[in-house]
N, CA and C of each residue as an Amber inpcrd file, in Angstrom:
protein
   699
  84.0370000 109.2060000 181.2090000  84.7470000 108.3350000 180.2740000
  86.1810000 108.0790000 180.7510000  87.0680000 109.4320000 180.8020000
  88.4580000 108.7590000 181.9430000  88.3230000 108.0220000 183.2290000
  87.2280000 108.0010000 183.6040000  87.1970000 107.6550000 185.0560000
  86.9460000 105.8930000 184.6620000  85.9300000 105.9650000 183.7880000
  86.0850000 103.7580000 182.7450000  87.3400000 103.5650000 182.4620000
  87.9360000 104.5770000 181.7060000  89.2440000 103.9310000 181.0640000
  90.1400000 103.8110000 181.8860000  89.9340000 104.5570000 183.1950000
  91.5060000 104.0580000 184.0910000  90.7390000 102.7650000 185.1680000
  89.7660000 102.3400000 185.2130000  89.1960000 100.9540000 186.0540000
  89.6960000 100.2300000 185.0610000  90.3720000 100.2120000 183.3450000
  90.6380000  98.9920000 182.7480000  91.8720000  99.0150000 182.9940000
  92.5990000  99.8980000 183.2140000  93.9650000  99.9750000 183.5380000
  94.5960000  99.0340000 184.8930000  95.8940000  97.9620000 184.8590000
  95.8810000  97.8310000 186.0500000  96.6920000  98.5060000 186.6780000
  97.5690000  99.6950000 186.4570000  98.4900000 100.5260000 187.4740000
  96.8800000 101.6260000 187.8220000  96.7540000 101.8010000 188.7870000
  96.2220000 103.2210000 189.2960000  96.7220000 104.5810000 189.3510000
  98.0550000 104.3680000 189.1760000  98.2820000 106.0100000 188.5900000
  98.8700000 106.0240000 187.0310000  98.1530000 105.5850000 186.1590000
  98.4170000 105.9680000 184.9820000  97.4200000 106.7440000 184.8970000
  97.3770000 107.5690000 184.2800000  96.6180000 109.0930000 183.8290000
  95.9880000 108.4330000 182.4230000  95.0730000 109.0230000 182.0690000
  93.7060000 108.7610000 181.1180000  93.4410000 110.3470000 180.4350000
  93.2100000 110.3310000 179.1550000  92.5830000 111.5860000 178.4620000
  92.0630000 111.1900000 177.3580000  91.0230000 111.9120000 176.7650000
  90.3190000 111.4520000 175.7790000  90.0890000 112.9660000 174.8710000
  90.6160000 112.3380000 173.6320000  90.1760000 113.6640000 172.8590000
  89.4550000 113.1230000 171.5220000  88.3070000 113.9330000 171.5350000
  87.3300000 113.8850000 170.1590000  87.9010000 114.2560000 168.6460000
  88.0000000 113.8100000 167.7850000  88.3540000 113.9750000 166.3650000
  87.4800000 113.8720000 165.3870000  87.5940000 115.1230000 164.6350000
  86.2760000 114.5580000 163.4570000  87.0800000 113.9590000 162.2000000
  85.8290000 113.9890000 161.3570000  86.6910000 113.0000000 160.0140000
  87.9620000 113.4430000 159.0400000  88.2770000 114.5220000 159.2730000
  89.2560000 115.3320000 158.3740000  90.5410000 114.8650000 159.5320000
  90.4390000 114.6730000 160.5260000  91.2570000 114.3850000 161.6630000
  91.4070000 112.6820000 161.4710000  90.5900000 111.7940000 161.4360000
  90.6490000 110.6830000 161.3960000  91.4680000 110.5600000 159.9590000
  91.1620000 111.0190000 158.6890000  92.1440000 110.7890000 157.4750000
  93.4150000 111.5870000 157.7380000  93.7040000 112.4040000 158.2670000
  95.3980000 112.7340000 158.2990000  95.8450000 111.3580000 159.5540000
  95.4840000 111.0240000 160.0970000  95.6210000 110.0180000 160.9630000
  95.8030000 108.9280000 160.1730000  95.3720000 108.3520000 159.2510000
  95.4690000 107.0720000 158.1900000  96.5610000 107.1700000 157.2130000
  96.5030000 108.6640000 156.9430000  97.6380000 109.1170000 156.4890000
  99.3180000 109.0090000 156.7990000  99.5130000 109.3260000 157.7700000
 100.5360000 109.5320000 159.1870000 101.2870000 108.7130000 158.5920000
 102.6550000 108.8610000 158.2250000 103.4190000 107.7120000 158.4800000
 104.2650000 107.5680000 159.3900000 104.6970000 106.1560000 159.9200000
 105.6480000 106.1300000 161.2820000 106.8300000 106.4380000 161.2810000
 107.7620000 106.9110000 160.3610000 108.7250000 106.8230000 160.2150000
 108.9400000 107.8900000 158.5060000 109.3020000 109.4120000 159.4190000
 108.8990000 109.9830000 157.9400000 110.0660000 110.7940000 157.9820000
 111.3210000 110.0200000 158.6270000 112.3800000 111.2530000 158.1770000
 113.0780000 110.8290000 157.4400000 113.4890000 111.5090000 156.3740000
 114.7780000 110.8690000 155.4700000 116.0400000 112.0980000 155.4760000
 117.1030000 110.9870000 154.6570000 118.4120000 111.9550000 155.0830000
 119.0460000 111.6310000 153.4800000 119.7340000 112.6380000 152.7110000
 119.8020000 112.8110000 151.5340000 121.3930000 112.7680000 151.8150000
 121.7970000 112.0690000 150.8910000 123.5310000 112.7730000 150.7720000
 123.7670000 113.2660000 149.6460000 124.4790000 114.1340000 149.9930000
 125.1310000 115.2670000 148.9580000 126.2300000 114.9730000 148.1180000
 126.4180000 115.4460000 146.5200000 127.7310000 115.3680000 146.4130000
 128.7360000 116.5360000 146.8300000 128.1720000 117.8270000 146.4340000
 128.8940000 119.1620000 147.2300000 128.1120000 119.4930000 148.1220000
 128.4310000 121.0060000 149.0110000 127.1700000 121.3070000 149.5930000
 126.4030000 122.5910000 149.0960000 125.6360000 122.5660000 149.6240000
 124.2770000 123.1030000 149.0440000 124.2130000 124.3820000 148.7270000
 123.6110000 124.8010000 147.1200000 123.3230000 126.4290000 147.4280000
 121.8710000 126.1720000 148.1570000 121.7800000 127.2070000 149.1000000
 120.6520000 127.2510000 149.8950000 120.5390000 128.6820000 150.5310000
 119.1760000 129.2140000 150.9620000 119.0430000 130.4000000 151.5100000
 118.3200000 130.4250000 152.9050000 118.7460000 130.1740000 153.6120000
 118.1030000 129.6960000 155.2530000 117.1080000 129.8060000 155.9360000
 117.2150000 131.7980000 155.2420000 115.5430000 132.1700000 155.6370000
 114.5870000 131.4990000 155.1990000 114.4330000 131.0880000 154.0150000
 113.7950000 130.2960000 153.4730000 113.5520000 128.7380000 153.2640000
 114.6000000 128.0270000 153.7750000 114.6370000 126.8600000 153.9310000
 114.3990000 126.0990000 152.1640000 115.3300000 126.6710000 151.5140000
 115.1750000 125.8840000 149.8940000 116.6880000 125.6960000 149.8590000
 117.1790000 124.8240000 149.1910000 118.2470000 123.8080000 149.3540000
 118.1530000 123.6540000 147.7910000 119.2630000 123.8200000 147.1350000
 119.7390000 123.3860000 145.5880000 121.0450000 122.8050000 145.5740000
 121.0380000 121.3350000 144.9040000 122.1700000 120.4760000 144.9620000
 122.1330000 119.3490000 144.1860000 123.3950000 118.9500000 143.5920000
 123.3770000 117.7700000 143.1980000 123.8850000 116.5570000 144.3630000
 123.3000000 115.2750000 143.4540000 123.0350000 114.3310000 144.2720000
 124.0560000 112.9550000 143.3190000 124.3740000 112.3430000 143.8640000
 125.1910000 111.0410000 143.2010000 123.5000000 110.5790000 142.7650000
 124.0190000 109.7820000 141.5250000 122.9130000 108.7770000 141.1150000
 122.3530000 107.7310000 141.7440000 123.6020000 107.0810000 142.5820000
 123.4620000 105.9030000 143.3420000 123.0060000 106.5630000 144.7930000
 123.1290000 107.5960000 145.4070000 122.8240000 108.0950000 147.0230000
 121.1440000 108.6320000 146.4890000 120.2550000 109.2320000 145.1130000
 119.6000000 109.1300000 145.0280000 118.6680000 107.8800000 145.1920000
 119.3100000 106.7660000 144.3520000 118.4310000 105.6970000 144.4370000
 118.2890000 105.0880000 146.2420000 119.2390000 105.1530000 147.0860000
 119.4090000 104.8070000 148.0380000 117.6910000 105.7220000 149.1230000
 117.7710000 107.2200000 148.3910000 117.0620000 108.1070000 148.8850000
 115.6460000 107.6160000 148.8510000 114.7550000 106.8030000 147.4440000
 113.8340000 106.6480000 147.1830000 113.6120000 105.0920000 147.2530000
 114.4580000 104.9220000 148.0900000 114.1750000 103.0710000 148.0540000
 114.1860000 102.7230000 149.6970000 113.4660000 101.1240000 149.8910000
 113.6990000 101.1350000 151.5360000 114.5960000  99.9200000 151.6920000
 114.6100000  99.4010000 152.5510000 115.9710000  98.3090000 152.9480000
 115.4560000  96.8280000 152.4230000 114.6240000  97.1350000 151.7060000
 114.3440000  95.9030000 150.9190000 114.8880000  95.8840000 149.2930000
 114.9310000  97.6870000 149.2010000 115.4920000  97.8050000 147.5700000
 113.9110000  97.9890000 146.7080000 113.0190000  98.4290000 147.4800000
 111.4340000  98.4370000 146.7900000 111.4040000 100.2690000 146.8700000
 110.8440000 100.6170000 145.8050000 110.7560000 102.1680000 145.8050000
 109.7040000 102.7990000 146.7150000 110.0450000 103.6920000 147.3590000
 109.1810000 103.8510000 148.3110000 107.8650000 105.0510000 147.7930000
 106.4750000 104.4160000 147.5430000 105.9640000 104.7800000 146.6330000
 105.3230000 106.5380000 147.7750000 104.5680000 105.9360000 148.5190000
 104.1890000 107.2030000 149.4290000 104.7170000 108.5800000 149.3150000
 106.1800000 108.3030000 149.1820000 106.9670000 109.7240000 148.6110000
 106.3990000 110.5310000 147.5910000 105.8920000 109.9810000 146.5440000
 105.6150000 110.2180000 145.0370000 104.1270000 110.9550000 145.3500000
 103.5800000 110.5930000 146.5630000 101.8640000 110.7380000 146.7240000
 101.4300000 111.9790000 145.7970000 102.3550000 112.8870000 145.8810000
 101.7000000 114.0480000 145.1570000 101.8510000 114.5600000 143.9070000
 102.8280000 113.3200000 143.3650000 102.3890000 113.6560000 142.0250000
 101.2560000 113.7060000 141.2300000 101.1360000 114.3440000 140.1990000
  99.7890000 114.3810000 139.6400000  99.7140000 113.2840000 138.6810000
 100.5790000 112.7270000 138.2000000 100.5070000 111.5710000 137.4260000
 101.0830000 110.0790000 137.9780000 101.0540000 108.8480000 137.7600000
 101.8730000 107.9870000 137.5590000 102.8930000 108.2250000 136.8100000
 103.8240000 107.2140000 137.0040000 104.6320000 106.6820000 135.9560000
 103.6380000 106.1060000 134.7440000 104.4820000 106.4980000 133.6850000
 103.7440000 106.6530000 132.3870000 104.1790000 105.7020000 131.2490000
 105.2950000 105.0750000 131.8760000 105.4820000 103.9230000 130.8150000
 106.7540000 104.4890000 129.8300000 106.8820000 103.3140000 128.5250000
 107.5480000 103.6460000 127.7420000 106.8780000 105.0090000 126.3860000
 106.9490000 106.0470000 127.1300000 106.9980000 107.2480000 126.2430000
 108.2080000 107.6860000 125.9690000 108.2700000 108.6150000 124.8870000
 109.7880000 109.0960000 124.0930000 110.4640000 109.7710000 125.0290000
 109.8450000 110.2050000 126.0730000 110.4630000 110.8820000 127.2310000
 111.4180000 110.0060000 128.0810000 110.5940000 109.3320000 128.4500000
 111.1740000 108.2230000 129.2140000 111.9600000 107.4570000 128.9870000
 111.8230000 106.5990000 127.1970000 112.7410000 106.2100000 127.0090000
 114.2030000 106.6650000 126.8360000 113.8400000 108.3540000 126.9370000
 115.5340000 109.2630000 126.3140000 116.2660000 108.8870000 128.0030000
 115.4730000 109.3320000 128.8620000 116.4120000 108.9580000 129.7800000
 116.8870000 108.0480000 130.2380000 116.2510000 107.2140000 129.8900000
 117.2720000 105.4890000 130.0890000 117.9910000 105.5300000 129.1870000
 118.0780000 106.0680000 128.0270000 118.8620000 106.0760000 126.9910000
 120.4210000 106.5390000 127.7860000 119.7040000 107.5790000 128.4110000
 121.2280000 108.6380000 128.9340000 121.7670000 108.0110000 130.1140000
 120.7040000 107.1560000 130.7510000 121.4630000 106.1690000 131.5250000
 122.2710000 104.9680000 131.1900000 121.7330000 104.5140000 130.4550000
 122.4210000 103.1480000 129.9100000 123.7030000 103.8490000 128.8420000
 123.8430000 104.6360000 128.2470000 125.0610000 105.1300000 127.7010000
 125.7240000 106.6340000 128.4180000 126.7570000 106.0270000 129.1060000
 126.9940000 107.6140000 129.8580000 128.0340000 108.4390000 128.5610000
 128.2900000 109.9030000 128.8170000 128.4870000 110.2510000 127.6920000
 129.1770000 111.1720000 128.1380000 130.3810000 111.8500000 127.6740000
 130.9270000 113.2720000 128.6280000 130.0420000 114.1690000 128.9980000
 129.0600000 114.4780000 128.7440000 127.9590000 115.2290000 129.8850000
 127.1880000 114.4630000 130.8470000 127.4170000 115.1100000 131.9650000
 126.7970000 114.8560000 133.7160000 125.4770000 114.3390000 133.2810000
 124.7370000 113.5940000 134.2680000 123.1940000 113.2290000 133.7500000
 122.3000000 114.6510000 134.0280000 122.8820000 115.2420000 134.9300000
 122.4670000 116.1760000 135.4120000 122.2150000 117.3440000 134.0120000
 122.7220000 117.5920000 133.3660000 122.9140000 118.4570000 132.0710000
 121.6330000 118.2870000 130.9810000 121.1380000 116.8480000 131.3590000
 120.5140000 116.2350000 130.1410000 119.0180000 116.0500000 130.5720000
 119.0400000 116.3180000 132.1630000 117.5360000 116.0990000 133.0760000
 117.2720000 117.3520000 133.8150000 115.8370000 117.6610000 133.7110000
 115.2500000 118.7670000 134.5120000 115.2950000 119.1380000 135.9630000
 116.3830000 117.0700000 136.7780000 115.8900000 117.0420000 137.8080000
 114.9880000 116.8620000 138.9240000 114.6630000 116.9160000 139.9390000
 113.2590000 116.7600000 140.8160000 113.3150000 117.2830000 141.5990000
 111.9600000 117.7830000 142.3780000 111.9420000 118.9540000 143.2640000
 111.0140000 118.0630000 144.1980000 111.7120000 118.5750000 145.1230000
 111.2680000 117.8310000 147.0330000 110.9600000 118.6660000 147.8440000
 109.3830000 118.4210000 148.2680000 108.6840000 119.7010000 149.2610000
 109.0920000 118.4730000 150.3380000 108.6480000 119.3880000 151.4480000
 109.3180000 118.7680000 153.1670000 108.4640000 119.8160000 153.5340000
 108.0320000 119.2730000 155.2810000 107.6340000 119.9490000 156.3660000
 108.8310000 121.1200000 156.6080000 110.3280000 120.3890000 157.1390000
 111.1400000 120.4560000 157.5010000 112.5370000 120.0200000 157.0280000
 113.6410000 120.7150000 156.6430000 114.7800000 120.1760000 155.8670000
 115.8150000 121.3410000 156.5300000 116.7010000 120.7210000 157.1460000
 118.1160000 120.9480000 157.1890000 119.6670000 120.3800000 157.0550000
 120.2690000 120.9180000 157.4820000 121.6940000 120.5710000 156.5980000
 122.4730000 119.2340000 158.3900000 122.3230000 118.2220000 157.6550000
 122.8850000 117.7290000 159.2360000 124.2910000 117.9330000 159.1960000
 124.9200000 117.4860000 157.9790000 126.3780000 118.0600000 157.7970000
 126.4180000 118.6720000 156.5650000 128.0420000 119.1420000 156.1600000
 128.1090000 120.0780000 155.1590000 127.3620000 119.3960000 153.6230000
 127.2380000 117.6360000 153.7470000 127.0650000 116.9670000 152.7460000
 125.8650000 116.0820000 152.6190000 125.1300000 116.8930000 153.7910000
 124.0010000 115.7270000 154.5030000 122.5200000 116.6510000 154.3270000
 121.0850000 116.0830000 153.6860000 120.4980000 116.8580000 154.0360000
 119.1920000 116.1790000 155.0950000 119.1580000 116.6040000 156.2040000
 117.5840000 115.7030000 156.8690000 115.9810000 116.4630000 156.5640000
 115.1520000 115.5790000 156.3650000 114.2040000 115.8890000 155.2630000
 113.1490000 115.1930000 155.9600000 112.1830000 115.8220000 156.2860000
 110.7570000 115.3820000 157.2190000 109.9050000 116.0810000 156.2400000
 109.0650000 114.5470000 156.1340000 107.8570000 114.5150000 155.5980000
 108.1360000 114.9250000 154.2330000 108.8720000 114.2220000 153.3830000
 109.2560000 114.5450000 152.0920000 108.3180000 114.1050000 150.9080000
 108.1690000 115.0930000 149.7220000 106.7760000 114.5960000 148.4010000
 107.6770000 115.2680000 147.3970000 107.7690000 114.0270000 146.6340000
 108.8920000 114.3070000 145.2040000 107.2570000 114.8190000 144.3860000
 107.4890000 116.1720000 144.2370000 106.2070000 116.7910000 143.6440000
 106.6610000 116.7650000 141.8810000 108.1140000 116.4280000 141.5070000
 108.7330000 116.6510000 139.8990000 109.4540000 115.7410000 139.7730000
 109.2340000 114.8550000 139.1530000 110.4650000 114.1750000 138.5600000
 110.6150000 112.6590000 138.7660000 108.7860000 111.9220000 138.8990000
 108.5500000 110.5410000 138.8570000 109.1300000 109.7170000 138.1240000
 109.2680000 110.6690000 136.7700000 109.5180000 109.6410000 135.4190000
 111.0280000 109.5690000 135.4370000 111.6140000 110.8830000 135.8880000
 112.9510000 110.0250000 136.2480000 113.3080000 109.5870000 137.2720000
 113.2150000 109.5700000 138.5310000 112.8550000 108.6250000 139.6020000
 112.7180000 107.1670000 139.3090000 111.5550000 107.2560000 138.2580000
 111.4950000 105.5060000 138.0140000 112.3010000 104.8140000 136.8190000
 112.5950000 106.1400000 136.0400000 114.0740000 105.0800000 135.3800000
 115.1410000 104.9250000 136.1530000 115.3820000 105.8150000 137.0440000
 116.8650000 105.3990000 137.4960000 116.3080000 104.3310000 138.4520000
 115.8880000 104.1520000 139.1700000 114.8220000 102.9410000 139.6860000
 115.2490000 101.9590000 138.6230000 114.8050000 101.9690000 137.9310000
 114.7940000 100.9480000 137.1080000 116.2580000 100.4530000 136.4280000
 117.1360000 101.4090000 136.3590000 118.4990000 101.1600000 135.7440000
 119.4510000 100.5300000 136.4750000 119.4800000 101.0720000 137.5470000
 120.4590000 100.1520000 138.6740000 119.6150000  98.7040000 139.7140000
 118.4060000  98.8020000 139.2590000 117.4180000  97.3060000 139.9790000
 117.6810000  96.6640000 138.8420000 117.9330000  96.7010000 137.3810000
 118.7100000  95.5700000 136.1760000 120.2310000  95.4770000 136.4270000
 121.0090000  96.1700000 137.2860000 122.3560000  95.8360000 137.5250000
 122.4650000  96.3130000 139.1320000 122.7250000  95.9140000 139.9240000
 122.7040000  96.2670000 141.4670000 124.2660000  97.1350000 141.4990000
 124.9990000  95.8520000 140.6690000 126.6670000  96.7130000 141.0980000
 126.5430000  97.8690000 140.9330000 125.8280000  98.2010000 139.6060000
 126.2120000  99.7180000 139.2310000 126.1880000 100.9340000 140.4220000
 125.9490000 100.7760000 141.2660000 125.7490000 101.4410000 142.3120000
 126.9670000 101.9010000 142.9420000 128.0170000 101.0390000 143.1440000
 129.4150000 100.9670000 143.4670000 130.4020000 101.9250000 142.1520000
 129.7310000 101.7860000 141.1330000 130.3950000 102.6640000 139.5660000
 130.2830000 103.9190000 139.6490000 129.0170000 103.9710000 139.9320000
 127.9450000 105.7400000 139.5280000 129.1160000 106.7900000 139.9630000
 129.3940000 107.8070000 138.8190000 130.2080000 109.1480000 139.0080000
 128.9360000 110.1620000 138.7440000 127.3760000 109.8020000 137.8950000
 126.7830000 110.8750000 137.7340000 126.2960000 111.2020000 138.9660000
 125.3990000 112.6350000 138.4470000 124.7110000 113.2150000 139.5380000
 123.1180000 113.8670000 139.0150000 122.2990000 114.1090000 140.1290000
 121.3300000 114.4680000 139.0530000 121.0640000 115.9690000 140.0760000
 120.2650000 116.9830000 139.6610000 120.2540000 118.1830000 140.6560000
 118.4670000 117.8580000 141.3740000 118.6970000 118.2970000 142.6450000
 117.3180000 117.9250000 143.2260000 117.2980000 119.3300000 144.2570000
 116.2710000 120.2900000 144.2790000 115.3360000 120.6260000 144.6600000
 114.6020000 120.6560000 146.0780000 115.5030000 121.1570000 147.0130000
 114.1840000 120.6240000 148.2010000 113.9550000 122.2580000 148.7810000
 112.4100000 122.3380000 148.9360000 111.8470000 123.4770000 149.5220000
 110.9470000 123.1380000 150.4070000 110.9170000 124.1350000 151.3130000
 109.9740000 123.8490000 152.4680000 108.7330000 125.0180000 152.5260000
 107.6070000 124.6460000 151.8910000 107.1530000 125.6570000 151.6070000
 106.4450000 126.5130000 153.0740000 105.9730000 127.4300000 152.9190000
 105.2460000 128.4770000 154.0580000 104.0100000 128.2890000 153.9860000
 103.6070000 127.5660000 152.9300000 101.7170000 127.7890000 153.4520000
 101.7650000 126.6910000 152.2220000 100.0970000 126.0760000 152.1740000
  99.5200000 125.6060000 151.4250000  99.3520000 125.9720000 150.2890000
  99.2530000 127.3450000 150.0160000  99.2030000 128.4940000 148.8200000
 100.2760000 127.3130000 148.2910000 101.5420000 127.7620000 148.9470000
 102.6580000 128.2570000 148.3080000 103.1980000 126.7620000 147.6170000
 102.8390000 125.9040000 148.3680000 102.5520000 124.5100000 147.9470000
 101.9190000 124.0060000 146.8290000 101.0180000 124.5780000 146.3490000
  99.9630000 123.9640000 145.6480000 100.5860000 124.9040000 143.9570000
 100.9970000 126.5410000 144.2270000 101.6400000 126.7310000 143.6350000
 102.6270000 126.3030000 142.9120000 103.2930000 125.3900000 143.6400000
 104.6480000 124.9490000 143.6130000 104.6470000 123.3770000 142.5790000
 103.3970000 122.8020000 142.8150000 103.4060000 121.8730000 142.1890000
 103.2160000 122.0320000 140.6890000 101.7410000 123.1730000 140.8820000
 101.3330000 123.4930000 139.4910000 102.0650000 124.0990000 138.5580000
 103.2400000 124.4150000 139.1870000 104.6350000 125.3850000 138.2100000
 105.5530000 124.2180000 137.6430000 105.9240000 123.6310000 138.7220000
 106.5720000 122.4000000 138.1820000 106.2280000 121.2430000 137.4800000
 104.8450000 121.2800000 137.0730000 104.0940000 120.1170000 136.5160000
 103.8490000 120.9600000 135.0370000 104.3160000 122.5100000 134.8510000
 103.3750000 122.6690000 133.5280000 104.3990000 123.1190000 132.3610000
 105.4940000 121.9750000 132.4590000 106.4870000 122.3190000 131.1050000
 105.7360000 121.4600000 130.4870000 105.4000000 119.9590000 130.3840000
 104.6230000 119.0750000 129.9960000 102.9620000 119.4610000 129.6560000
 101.8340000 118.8900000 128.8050000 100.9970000 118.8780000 128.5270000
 100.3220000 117.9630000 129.2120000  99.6470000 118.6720000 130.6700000
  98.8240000 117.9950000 131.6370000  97.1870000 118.4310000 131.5260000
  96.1730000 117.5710000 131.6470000  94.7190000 118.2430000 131.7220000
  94.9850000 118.9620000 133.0310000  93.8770000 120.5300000 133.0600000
  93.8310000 120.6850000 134.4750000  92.9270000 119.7730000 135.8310000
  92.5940000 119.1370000 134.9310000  91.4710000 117.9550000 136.0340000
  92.8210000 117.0820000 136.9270000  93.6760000 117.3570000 135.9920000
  94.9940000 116.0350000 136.6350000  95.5170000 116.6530000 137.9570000
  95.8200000 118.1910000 137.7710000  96.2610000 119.1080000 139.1820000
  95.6530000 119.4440000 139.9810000  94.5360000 118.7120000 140.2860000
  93.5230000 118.4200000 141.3540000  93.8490000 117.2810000 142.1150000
  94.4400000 116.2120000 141.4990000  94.5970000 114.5100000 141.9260000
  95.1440000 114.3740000 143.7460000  95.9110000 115.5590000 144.0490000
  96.0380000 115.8090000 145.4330000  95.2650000 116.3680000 146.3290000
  94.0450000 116.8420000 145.8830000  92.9150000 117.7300000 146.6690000
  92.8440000 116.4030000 148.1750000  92.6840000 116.5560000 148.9610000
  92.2130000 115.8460000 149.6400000  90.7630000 115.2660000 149.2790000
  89.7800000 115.6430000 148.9740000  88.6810000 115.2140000 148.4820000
  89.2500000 113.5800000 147.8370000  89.6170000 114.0110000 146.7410000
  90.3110000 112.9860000 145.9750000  90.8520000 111.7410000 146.8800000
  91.4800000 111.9720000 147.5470000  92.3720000 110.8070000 148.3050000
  91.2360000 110.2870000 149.0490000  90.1030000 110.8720000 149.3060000
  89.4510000 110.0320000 150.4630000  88.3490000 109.5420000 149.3500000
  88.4590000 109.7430000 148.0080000  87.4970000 108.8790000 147.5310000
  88.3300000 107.5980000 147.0530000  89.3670000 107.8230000 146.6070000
  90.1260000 106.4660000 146.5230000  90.1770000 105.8260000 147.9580000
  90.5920000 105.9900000 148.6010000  90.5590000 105.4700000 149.4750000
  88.8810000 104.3800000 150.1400000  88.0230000 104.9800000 150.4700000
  86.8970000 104.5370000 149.9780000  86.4680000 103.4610000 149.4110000
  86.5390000 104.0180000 147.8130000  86.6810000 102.7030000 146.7020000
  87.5860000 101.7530000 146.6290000  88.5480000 101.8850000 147.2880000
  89.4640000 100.8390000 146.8990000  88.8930000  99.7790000 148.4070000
  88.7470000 100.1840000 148.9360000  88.3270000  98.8890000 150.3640000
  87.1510000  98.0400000 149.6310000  86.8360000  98.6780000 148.6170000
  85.8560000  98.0750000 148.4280000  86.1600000  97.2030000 146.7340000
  87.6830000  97.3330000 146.5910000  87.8110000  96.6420000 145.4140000
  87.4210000  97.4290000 143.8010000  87.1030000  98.7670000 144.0940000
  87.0690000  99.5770000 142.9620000  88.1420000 100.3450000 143.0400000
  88.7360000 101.3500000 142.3380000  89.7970000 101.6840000 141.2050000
  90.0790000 102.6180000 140.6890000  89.7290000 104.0760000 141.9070000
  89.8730000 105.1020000 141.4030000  91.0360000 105.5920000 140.4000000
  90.8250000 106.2980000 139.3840000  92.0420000 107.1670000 139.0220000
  92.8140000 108.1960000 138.8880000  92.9720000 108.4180000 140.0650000
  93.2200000 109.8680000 140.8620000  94.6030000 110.3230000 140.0300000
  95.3860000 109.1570000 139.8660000  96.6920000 109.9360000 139.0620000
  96.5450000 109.0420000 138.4830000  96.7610000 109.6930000 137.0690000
  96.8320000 109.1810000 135.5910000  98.0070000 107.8140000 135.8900000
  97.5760000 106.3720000 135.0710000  98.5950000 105.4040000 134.8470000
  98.8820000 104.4290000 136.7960000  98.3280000 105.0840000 137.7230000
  99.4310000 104.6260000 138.5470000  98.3960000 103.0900000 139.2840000
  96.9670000 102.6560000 139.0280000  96.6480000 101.0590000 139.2370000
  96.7570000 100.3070000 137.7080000  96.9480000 101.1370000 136.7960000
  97.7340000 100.4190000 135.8950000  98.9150000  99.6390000 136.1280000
  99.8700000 100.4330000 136.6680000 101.2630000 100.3430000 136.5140000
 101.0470000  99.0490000 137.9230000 100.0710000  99.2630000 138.8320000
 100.1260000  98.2820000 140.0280000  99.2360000  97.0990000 139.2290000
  99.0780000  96.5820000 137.9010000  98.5150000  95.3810000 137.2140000
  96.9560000  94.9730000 137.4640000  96.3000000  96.5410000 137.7920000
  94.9070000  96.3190000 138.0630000  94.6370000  96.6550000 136.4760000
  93.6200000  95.5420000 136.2570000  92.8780000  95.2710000 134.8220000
  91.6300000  96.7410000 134.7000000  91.5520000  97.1010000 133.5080000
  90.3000000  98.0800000 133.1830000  89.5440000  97.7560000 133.6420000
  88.7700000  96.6310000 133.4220000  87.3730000  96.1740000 134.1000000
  87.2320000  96.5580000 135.4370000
């Protein structure tokens, strides 16, 4: 087989290798994204513990939104992959925090929100105020993610204003355990089915995936081909 693939080649010394992949290999491959590093700015710097690679800090409101958006100003949804839910709409939850956005108040936003927590492959400090972040999954904190999303995409300036901050979370976990742990801790202040903390199994993703080429509609996380204007039917 290398010996075909370098007769299609026209340099003669380019080198040829071929490696076999099965299907669990072919879906992290579909998966892959090209471009998976992000870089966080800080407002102070970080409590953090090294051995461990977990990072606690607040974040400006506006260097957040900058964090979860791409150079078009569109939220970059892939990040979110592991949440167990969608965005959920106008619930009393949701609406309090736009509330606390749209009226700032002598307490930090930070005071009034739980925050969000960011697993990574890999996360370090590039400067005292900088954090770089490979392969990042906002595993907590969609629903506020998508209001503040939503608060400064109804006013752009506000971005240039923002004094709040919100506290974010980034850990790099050691194993899959410790991962899967990590989600299910942070997902269970709220009243979730346990069928919902499955929605990341891999199983799952490759049946959406699947169905959807084919124009069906899995609902792997609660609300989220809703929220993309796919009809029940």
């Amino acid at each position: 087989m290398r010996a075909g693939i370098k007769q299609l080649l026209p340099n003669p010394n380019v080198s040829a290798d071929v490696i076999f992949v099965n299907a669990d290999k072919l879906m992290d491959l579909v998966g892959t994204q090209s471009n998976n590093e992000f870089f966080l700015k800080l407002t102070e710097a970080p409590i953090t513990i090294s051995s461990q690679y977990v990072f606690v800090t607040l974040v400006n409101l506006s260097d957040y939104f900058n964090f979860i958006t791409n150079e078009n100003g569109e939220i970059i949804k892939h990040i979110f992959e592991s949440n167990v839910r969608d965005y959920q709409g106008h619930t009393s939850v949701n609406k309090d925090i736009q509330e606390s956005l749209e009226n700032p108040s002598t307490e930090d936003f930070w005071w009034l929100d739980n925050g969000v927590t960011i697993l990574a492959s890999k996360a370090s400090l590039t400067t005292g105020k900088e954090i770089g972040i490979t392969d990042p999954e906002i595993v907590n904190g969609l629903q506020t993610s998508t209001e503040i999303y939503k608060y400064f995409c109804t006013a752009i300036e506000r971005l240039n204003q923002e004094k709040r901050n919100i506290l974010v979370r980034v850990i790099v976990p050691d194993s899959e355990e410790s991962r899967d742990k990590i989600i299910l801790a942070t997902n269970s202040q709220t009243n979730i089915p346990k069928a919902s903390l499955r929605a990341t199994d891999s199983i799952h993703r490759q049946i959406e995936m699947y169905l959807r080429n084919r124009n069906l509609y899995y609902d792997r996380r609660k609300n989220y081909y809703k929220n993309q204007g796919k009809k029940v039917t």
